[in-house]
RODO-2510 file (C-alpha; in nm, 4 decimals, decimal comma):
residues 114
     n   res          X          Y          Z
     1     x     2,3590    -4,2677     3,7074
     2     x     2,5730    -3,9672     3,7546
     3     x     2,8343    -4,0153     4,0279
     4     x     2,8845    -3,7337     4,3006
     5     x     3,1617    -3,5904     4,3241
     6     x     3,2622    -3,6218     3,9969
     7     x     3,5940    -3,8885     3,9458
     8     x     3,8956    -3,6692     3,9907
     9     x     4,2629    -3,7642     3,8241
    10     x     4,4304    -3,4756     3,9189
    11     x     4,5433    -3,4054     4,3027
    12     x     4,6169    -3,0426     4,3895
    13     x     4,8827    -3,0589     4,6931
    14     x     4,9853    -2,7544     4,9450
    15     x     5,2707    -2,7227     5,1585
    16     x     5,3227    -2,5348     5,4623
    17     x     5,6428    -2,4952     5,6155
    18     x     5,8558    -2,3087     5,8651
    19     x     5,5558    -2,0925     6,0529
    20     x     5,6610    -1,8932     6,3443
    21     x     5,4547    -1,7121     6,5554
    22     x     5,5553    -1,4159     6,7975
    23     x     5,4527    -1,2571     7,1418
    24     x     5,2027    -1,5635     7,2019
    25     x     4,9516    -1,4475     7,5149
    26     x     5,0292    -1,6077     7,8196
    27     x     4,8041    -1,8091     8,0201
    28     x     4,5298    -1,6470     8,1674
    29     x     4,6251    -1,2952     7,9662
    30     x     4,3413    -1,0413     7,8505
    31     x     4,4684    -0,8213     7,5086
    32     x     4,4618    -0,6065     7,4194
    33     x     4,7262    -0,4145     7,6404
    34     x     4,6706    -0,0642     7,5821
    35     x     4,9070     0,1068     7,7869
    36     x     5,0800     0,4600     7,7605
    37     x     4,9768     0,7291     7,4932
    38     x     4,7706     0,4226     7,3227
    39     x     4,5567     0,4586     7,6416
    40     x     4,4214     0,7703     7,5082
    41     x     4,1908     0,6024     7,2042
    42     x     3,9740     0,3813     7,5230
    43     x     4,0147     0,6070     7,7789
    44     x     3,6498     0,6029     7,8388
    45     x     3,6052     0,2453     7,7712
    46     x     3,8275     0,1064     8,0648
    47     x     3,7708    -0,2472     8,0239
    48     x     3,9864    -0,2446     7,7796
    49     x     4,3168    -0,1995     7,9398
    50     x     4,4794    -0,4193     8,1562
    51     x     4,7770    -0,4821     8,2964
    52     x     4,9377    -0,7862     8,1481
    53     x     5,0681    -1,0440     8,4337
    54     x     5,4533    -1,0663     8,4164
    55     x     5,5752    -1,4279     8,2637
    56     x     5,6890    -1,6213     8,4882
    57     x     5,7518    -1,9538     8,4913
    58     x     5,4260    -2,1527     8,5244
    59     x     5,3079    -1,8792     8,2534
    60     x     5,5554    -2,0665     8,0062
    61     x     5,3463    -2,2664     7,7190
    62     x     5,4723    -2,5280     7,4821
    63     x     5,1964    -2,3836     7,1566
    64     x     5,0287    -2,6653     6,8970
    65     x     4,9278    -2,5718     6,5774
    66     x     4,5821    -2,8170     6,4198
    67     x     4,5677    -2,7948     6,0326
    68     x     4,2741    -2,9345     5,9326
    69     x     4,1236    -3,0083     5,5465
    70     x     3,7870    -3,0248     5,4782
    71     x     3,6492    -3,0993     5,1303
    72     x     3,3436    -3,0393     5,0081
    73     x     3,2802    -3,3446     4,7961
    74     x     3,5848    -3,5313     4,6646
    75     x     3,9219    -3,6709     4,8805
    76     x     4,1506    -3,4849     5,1166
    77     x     4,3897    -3,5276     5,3661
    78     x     4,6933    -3,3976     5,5747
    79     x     4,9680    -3,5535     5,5909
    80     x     5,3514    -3,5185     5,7476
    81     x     5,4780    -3,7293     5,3793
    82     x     5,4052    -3,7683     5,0334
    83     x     5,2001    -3,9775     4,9137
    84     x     4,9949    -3,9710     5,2381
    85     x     4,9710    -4,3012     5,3765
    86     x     4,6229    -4,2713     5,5767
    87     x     4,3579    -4,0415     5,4781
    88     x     4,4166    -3,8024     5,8353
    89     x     4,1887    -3,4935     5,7764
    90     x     4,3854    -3,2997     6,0846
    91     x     4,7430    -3,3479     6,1869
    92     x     4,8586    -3,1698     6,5358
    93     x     5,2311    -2,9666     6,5249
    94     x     5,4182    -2,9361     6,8093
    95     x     5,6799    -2,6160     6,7977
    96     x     6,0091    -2,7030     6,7619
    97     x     6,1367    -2,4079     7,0006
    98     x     5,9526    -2,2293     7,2338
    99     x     6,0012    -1,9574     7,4584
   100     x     5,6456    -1,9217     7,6202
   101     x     5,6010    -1,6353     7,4013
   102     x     5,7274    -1,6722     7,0840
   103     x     5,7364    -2,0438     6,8929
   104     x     5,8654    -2,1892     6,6055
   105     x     5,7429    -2,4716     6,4248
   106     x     5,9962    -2,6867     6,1408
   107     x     5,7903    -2,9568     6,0288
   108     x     5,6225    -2,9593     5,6614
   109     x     5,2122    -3,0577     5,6403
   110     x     5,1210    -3,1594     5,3292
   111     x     4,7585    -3,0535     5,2330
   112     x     4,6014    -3,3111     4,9633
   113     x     4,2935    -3,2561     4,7825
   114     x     4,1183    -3,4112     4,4412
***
């Protein structure tokens, strides 16, 4: 009988690294913020602007980033190492610095798939 997936001997990995995001929304804020001469192009769609709530500190958010595989036949996982040691399909990154609106995150994911 023919075996699905297909055996596979050769493992294609991915890394991701270093990924920083900037001017994160805060908690409870609408975009976008169309404010000043960019208030022109919705000017008769009002919903539309706001006024964004000024950060304070309860508004200050520590971000997590989910990378998830999914394969569609054959093995995958995510892992913090090579090899992998478990076959995790989703691994949760915390940032390494946060400001509440911008975040950096330092650790390396390693997507494995076959």
């Amino acid at each position: 009988p023919t075996c699905w997936p297909p055996p596979r001997v050769q493992l294609h990995v991915v890394t991701l690294q270093r990924l920083t995001l900037f001017q994160l929304p805060a908690r409870e804020e609408d975009r976008p913020d169309v404010r000043g001469h960019a208030n022109d192009s919705n000017q008769y769609v009002k919903e539309l602007s706001y006024n964004p709530p000024k950060v304070g500190r309860g508004l200050v958010f520590d971000p997590t980033l989910s990378v998830e595989l999914h394969a569609i036949g054959g093995f995958n996982c995510v892992s913090f190492s090579l090899p992998p040691s478990v076959g995790t399909t989703r691994q949760l990154i915390r940032s390494a610095t946060s400001n509440g609106r911008d975040a950096t995150f330092t650790q390396k994911v390693h997507c494995v798939a076959a």
